[in-house]
Structure formats: structure tokens, C-alpha cells
N, C-alpha and C positions, 0 to 999 in steps of 0.2 A: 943837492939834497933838499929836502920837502919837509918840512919841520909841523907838525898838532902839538901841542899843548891841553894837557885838559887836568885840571886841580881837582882838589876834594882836601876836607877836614877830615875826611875817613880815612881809612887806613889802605893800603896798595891793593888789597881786592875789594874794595867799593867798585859798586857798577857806575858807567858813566855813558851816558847822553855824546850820541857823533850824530849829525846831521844829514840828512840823505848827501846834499851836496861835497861833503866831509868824507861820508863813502864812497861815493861815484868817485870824486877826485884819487881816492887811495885806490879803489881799484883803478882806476886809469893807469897810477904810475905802475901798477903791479902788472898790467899789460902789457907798458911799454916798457920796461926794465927801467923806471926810473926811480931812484934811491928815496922811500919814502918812511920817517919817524915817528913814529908817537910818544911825546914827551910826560909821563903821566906823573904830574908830583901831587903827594898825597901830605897829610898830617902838617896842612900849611898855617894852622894856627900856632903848632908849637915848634918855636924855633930849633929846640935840641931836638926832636924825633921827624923831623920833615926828611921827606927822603924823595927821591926820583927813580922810575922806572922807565927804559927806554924799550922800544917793542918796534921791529921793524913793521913793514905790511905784511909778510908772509908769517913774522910770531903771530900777530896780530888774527890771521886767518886759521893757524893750529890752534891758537888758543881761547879764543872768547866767540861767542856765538853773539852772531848781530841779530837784534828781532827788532821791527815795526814797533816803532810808538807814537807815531801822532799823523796827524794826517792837516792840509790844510783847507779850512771850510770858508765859502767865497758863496755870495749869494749869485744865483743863476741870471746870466750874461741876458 
């Protein structure tokens, strides 16, 4: 099993930041049938309302839509 982690002080539907590397790798395991988690804990400043959401790769692909956000800028070789 293939474990993400990704935090926030927000609440369990704050958007959150995956890395292209972060996706290629989850889709990879989703290709190859291999058992991949996203561990999402939210409301991590307060101890009594912290909570955890687990989201396999295929929840993960019904439920949230991936968009492009950054790109990496390298001055010309």
C-alpha cells in the first residue's frame, strides 16, 4: 500500500496542491493495480476538531478534478 498525506487548517473540502510527480506516481499505481491512499487531515490546529479523510486512487479520480497549476521556469540551456 502506497500512502499521500496532505494537511490543511481548513476544513475536509479545502482544495489542496498534488505535484505532477504525486499524480504520475498515483496514476501509475492505478494502472498497475497497485493499492494507492490519500491521507487527507484537515483542522490540524485544533486538536478536538482534527479529523482524517482517506480517499483511495479511483475515489480520488470520481471525485475531485486535477487542474494545472504551476509550471517550472529554467533559463534557456
Amino acid at each position: 500500500r502506497y500512502l499521500e498525506v496532505k494537511t490543511t487548517t481548513g476544513d475536509e473540502n479545502e482544495p489542496f496542491y498534488m505535484s505532477e510527480g504525486e499524480f504520475s506516481f498515483m496514476m501509475y499505481c492505478l494502472e498497475n493495480g497497485l493499492r494507492y491512499e490519500l491521507h487527507r487531515v484537515y483542522r490540524i490546529n485544533d486538536p478536538k476538531r482534527t479529523g482524517v479523510r482517506i480517499y483511495t486512487a479511483q475515489e480520488l479520480m470520481k471525485t475531485f478534478d486535477f487542474l494545472g497549476h504551476s509550471y517550472l521556469v529554467r533559463r534557456h540551456a
